[in-house]
Structures are given as structure tokens and as C-alpha cells.
Backbone as ProteinMPNN parsed JSONL, in Angstrom:
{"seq_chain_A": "XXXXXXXXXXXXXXXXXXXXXXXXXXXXXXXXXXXXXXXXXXXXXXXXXXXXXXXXXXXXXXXXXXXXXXXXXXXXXXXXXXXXXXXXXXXXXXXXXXXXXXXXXXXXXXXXXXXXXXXXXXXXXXXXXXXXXXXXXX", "coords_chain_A": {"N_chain_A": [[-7.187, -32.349, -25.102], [-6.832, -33.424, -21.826], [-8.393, -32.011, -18.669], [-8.493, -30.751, -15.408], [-10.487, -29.401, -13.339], [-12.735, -26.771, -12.285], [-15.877, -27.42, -11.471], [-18.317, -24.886, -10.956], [-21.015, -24.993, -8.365], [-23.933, -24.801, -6.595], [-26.443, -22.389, -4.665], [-27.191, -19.342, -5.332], [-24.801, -17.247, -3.903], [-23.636, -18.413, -2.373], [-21.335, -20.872, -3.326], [-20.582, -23.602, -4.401], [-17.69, -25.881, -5.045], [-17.274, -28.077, -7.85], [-14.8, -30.814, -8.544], [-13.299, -31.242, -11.369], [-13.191, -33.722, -13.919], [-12.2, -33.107, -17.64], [-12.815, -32.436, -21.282], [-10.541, -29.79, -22.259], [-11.672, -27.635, -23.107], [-14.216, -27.948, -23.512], [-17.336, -27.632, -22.091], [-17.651, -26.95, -18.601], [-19.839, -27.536, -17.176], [-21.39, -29.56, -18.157], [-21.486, -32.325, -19.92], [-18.746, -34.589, -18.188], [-15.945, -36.047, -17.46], [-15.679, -37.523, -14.804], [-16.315, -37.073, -11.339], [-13.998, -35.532, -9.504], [-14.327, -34.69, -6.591], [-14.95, -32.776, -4.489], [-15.423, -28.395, -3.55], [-15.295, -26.277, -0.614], [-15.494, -23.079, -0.626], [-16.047, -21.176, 1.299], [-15.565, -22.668, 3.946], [-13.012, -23.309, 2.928], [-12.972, -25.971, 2.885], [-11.883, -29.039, 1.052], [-12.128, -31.859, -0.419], [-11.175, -34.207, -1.911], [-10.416, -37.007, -4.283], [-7.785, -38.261, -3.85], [-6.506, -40.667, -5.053], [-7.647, -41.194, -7.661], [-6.934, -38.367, -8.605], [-4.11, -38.406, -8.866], [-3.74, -40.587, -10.218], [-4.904, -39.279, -13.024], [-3.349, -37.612, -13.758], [-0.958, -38.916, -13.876], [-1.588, -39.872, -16.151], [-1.366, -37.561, -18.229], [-3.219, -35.946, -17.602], [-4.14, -31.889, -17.726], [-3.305, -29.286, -14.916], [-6.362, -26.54, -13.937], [-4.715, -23.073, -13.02], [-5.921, -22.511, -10.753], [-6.611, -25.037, -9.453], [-4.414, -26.477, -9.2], [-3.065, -24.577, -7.165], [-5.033, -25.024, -5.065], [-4.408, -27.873, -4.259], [-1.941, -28.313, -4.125], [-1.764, -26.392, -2.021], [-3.225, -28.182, 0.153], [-1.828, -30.219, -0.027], [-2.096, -32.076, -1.443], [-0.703, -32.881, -3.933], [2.809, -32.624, -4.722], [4.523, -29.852, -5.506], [5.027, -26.225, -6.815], [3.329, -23.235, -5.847], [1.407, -21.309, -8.725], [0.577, -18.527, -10.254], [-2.441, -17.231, -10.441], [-4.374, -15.609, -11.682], [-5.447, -13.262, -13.734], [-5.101, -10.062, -13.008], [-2.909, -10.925, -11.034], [-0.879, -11.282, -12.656], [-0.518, -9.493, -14.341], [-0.558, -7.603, -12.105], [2.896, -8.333, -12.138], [4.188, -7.798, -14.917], [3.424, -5.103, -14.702], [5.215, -4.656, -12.719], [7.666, -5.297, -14.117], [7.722, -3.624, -16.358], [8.142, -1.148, -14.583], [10.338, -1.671, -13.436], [12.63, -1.724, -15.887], [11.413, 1.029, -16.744], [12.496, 2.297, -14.425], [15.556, 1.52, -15.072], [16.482, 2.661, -17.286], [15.943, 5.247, -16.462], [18.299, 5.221, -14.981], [20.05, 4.877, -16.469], [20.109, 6.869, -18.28], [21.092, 9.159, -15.975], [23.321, 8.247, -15.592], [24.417, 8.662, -18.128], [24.495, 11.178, -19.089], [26.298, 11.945, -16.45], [28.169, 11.372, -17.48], [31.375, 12.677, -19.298], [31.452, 15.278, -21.593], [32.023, 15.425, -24.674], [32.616, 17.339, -26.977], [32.462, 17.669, -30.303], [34.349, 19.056, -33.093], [33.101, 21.702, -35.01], [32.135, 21.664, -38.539], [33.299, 23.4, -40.365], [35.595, 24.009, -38.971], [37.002, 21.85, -39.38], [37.633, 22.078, -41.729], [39.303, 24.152, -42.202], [41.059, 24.461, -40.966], [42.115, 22.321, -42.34], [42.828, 23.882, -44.831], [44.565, 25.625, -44.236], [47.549, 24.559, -43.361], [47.904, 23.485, -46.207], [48.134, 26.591, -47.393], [50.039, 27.24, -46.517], [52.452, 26.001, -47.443], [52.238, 26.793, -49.823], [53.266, 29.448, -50.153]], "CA_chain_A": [[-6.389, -32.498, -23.918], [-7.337, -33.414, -20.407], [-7.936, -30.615, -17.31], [-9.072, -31.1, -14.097], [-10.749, -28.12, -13.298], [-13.807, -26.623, -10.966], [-17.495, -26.42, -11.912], [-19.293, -24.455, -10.038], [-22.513, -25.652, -8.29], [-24.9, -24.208, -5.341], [-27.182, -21.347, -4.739], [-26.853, -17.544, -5.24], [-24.62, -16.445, -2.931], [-23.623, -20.022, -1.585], [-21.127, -21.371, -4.151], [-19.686, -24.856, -3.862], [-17.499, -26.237, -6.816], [-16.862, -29.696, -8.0], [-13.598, -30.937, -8.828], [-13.769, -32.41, -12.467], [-11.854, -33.763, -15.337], [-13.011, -33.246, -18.775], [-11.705, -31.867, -22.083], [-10.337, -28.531, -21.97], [-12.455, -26.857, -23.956], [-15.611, -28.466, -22.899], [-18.385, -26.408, -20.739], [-17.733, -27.694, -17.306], [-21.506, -27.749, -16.617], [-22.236, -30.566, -19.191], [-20.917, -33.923, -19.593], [-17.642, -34.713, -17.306], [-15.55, -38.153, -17.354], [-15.73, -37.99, -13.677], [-16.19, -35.903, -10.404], [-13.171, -36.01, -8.076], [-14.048, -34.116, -5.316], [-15.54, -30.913, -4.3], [-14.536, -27.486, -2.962], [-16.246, -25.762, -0.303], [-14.571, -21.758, -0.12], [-16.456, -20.626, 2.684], [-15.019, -23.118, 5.001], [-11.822, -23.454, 2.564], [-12.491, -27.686, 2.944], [-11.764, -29.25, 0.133], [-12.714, -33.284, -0.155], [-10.751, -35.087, -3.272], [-9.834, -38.444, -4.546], [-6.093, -38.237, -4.023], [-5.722, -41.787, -5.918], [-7.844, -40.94, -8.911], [-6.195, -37.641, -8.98], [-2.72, -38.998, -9.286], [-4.125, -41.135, -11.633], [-5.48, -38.58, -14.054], [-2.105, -36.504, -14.042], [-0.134, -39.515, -14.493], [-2.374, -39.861, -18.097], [-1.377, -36.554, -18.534], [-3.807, -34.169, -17.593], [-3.581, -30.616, -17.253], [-4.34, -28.567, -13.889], [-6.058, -24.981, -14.209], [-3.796, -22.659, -12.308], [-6.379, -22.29, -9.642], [-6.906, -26.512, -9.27], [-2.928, -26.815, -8.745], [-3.021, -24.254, -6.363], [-5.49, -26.314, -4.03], [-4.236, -29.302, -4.426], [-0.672, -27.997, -3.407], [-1.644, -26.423, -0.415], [-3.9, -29.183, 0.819], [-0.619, -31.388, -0.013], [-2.494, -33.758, -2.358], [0.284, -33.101, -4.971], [3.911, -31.767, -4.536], [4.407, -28.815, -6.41], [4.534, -24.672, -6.467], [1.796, -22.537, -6.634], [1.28, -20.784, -10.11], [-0.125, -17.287, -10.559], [-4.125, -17.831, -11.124], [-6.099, -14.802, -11.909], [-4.886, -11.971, -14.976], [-4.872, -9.588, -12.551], [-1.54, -10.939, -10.827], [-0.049, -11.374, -13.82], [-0.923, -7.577, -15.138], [0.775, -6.703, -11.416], [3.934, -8.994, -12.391], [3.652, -6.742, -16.039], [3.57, -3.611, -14.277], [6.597, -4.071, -12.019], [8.392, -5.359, -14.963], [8.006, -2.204, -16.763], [8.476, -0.065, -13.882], [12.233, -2.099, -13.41], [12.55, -1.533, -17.621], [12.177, 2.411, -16.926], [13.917, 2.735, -13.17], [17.169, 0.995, -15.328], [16.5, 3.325, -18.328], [16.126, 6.711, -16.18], [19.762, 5.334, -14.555], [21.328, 4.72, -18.02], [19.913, 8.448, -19.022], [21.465, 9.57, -15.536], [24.807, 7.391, -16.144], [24.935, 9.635, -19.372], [24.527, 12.481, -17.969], [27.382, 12.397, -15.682], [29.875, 11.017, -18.426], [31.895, 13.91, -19.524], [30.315, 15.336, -22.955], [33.25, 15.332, -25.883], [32.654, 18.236, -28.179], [32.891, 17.77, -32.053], [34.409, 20.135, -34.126], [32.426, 21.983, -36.182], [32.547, 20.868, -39.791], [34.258, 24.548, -40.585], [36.997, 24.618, -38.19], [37.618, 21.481, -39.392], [38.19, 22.866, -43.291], [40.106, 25.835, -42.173], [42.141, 24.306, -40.365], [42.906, 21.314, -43.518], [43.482, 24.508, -45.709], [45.754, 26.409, -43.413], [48.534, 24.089, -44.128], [48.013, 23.699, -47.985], [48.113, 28.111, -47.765], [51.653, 27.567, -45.855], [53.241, 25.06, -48.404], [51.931, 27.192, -51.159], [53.597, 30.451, -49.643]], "C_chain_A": [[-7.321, -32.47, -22.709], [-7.589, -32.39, -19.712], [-9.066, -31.267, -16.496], [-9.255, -29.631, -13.846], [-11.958, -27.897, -12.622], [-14.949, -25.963, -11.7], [-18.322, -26.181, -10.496], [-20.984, -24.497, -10.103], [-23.075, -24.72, -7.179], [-25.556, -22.859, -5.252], [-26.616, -19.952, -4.835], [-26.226, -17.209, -4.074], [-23.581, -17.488, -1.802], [-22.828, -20.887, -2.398], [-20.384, -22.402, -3.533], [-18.988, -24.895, -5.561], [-16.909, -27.682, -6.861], [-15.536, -30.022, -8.892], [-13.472, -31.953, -9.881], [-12.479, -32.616, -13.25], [-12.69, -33.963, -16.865], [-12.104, -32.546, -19.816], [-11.6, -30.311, -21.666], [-11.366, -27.511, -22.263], [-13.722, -26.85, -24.199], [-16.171, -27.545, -21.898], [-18.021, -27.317, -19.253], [-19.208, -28.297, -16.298], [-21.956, -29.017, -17.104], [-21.311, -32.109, -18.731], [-19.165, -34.253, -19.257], [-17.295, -35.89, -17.399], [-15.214, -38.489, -16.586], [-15.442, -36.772, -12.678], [-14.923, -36.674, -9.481], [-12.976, -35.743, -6.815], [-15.16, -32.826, -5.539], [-14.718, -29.99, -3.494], [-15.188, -26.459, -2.035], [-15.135, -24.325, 0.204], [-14.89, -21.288, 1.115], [-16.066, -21.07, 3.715], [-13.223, -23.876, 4.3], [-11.69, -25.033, 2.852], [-12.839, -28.142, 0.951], [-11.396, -31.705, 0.201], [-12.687, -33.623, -2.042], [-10.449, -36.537, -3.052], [-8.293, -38.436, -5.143], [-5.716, -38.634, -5.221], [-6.425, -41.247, -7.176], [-7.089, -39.483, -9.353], [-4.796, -37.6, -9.652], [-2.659, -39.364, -10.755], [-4.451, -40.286, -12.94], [-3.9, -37.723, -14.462], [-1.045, -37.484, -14.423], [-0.418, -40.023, -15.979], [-1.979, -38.617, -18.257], [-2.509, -35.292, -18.578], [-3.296, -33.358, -16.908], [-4.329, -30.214, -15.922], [-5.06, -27.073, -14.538], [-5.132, -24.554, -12.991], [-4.64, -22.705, -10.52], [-6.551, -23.562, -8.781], [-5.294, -26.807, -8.356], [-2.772, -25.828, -7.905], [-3.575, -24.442, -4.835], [-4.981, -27.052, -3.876], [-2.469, -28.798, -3.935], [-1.093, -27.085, -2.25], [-2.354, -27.077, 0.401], [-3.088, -30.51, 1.083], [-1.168, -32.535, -0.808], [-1.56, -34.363, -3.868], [1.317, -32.032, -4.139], [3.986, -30.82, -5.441], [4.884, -27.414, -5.578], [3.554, -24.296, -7.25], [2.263, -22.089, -8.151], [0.381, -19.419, -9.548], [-1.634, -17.708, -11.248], [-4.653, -16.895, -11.84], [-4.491, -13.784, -12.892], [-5.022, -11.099, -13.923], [-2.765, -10.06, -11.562], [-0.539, -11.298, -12.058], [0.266, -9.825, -14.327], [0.293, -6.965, -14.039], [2.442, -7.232, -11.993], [4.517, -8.193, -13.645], [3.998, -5.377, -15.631], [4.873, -3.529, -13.938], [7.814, -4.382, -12.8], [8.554, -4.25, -15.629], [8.095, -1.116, -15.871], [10.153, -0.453, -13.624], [12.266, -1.384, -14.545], [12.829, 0.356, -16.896], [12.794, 2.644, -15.596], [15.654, 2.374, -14.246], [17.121, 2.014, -16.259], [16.779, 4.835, -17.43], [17.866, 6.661, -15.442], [20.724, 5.673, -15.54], [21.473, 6.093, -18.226], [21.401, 9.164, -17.659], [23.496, 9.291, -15.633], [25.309, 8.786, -16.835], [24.84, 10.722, -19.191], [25.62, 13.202, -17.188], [28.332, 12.082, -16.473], [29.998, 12.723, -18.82], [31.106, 14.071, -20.967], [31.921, 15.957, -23.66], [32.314, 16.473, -26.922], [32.86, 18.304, -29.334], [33.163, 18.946, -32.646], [33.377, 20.389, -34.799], [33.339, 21.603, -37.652], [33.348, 22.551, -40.515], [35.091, 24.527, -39.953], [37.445, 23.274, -38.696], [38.446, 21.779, -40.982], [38.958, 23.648, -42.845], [41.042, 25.087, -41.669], [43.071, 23.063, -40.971], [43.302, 22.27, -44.353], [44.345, 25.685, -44.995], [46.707, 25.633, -43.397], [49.06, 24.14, -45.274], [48.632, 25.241, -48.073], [49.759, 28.072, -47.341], [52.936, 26.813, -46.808], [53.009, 26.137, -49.465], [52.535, 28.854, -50.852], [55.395, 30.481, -49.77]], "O_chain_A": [[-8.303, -31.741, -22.568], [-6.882, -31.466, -20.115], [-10.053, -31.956, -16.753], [-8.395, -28.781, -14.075], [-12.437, -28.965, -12.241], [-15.128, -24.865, -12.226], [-18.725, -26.839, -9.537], [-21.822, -24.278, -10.978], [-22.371, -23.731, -6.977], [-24.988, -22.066, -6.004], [-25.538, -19.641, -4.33], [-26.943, -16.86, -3.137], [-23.017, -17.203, -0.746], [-23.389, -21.982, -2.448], [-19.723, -22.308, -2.499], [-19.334, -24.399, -6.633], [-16.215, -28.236, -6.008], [-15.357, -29.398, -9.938], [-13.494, -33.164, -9.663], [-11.366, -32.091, -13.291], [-13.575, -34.784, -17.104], [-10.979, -32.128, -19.546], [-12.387, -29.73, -20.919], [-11.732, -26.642, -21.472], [-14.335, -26.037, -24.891], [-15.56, -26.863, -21.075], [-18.33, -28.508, -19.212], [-19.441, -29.022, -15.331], [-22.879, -29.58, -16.516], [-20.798, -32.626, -17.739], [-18.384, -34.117, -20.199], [-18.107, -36.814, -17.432], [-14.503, -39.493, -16.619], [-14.705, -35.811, -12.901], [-14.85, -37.799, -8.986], [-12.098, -36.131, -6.045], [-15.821, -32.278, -6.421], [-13.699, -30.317, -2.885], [-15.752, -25.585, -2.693], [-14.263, -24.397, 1.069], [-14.028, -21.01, 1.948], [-16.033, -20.29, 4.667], [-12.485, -24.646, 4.913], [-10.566, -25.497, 3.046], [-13.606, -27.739, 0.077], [-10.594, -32.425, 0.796], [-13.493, -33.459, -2.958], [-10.279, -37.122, -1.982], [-7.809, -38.543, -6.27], [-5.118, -38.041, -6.119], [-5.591, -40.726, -7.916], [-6.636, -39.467, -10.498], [-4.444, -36.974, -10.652], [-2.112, -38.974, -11.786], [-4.148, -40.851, -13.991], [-3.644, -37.343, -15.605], [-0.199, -37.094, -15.228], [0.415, -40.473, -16.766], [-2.97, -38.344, -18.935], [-2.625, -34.247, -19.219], [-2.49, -33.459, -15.983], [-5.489, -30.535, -15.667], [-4.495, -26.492, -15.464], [-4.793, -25.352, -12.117], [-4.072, -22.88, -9.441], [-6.641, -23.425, -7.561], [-5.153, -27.225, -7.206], [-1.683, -26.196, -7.463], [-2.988, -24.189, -3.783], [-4.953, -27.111, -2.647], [-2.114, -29.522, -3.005], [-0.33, -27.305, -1.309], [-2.264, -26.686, 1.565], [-3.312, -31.445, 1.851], [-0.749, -33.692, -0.802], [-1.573, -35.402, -4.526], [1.047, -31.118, -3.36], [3.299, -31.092, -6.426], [5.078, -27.299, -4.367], [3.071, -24.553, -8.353], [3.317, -22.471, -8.659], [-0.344, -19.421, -8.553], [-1.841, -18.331, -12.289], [-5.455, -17.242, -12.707], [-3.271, -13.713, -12.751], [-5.325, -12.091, -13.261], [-1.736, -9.394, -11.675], [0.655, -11.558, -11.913], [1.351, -9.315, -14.604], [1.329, -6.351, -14.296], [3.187, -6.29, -12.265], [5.646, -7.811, -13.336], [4.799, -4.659, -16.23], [5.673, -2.746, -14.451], [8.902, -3.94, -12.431], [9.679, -3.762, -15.521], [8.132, -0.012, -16.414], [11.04, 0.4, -13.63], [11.911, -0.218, -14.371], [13.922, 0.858, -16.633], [13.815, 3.325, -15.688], [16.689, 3.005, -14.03], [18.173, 2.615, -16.038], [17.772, 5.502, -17.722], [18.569, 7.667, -15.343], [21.731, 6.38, -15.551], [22.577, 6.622, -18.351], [22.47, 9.575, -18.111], [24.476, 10.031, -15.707], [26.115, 9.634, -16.453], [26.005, 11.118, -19.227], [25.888, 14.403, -17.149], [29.453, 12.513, -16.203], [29.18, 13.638, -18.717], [30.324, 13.231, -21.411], [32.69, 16.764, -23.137], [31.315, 16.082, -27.525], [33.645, 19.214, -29.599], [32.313, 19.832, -32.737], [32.671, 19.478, -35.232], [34.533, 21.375, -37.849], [34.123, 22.268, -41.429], [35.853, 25.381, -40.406], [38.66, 23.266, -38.502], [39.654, 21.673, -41.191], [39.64, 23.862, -43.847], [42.116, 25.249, -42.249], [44.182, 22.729, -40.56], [44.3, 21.876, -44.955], [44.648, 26.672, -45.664], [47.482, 26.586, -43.473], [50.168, 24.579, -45.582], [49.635, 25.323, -48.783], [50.577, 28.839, -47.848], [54.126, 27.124, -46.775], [54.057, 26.277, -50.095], [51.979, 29.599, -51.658], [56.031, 31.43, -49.313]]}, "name": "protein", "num_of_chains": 1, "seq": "XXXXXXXXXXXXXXXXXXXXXXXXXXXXXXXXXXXXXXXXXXXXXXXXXXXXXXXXXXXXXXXXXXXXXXXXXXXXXXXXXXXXXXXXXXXXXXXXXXXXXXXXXXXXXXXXXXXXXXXXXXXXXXXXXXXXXXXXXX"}
């Protein structure tokens, strides 16, 4: 499968990244089936080939999450962002299981305030099946 995705180029400290398409699973450093652009973070410019872009997604390639997040706020595709990095995902994770037990410590509290029903003990309930029988048999 296709991806358009960002190899990073330029000195220690100084990173630029180039805006490629290649297989997925391919090193991004090595052989590419075309540059479409570059990405410069430090001044957040970003310098693509709209039309070949189009082009590559209408063959079906994939974005990474971080590619489709450029490219939708630079407006070169319509779209919404996506969640990029395992860290916002982990938070997304967290506050899911913090909902999960806030609803669980309600349920507990729920139960809590219901009234509490008392079971017979399993003797009062015998005594009180052979306290009839003793009155018939009398």
C-alpha cells in the first residue's frame, strides 16, 4: 500500500522534512516514487504539489496521521484532523477510563441509596414451614 508521508532531512538541530510517497513499509530515507513537497517546522511553511497530491490519494494512497494533519490545515485537502502522536491517544484512554469509573462509583452510590431488602434467614424460614404442620397435627 501507498503513504505519503515525511522524511526527514537537514542538520542537527535544523530539521526540514520532505513530503514523499512510497510503500508503507519502506524506510523513507531510501528509494521514494516521488518527492511532493517539503516541510519547514520552524517557520511552519510548508511547499506541496497540490495536483500530484490529489493525484496520489485519488490512486488510493494512505496519509500518516501527521501528513493529513498538514495538508488540512494548509487547506490542500478537505478533511478533519486525526489524532497523531500515542501520547494523545493514551490521554483519550485515560479519560475514557476515568468516565468508566466516575459512572461505576455512581452505580455503587445509586446502590447505596436503594433501600436494602433483608432475606430471611434460612431457619426462620423452616420454623416457620413447620409451625403449621405442628398445628394440623395437634
Amino acid at each position: 500500500m501507498l503513504a505519503i508521508k515525511l522524511s526527514k532531512t537537514g542538520k542537527t538541530n535544523k530539521k526540514m522534512f520532505r513530503l514523499i510517497i512510497s510503500e508503507k513499509g519502506r524506510d523513507p530515507y531510501g528509494n521514494v516514487l516521488e518527492i511532493l513537497g517539503s516541510y519547514n517546522p520552524h517557520s511552519k511553511e510548508l511547499v506541496a504539489k497540490t495536483d500530484r497530491v490529489s493525484y496520489w490519494i485519488s490512486k488510493g494512497a494512505q496519509m500518516t496521521a501527521t501528513v493529513n494533519n498538514l495538508l488540512v490545515e494548509k487547506k490542500i485537502i478537505e478533511g478533519k484532523k486525526v489524532v497523531a502522536s500515542k501520547v494523545g491517544e493514551k490521554s483519550e484512554k485515560r479519560t475514557a477510563q476515568v468516565k468508566t469509573k466516575a459512572d461505576k462509583k455512581a452505580a455503587a452510590e445509586t446502590a447505596a441509596k436503594a433501600p436494602v431488602v433483608e432475606e430471611p434467614k434460612v431457619e426462620e424460614v423452616v420454623a416457620e414451614e413447620a409451625a403449621p404442620e405442628a398445628e394440623t397435627q395437634a
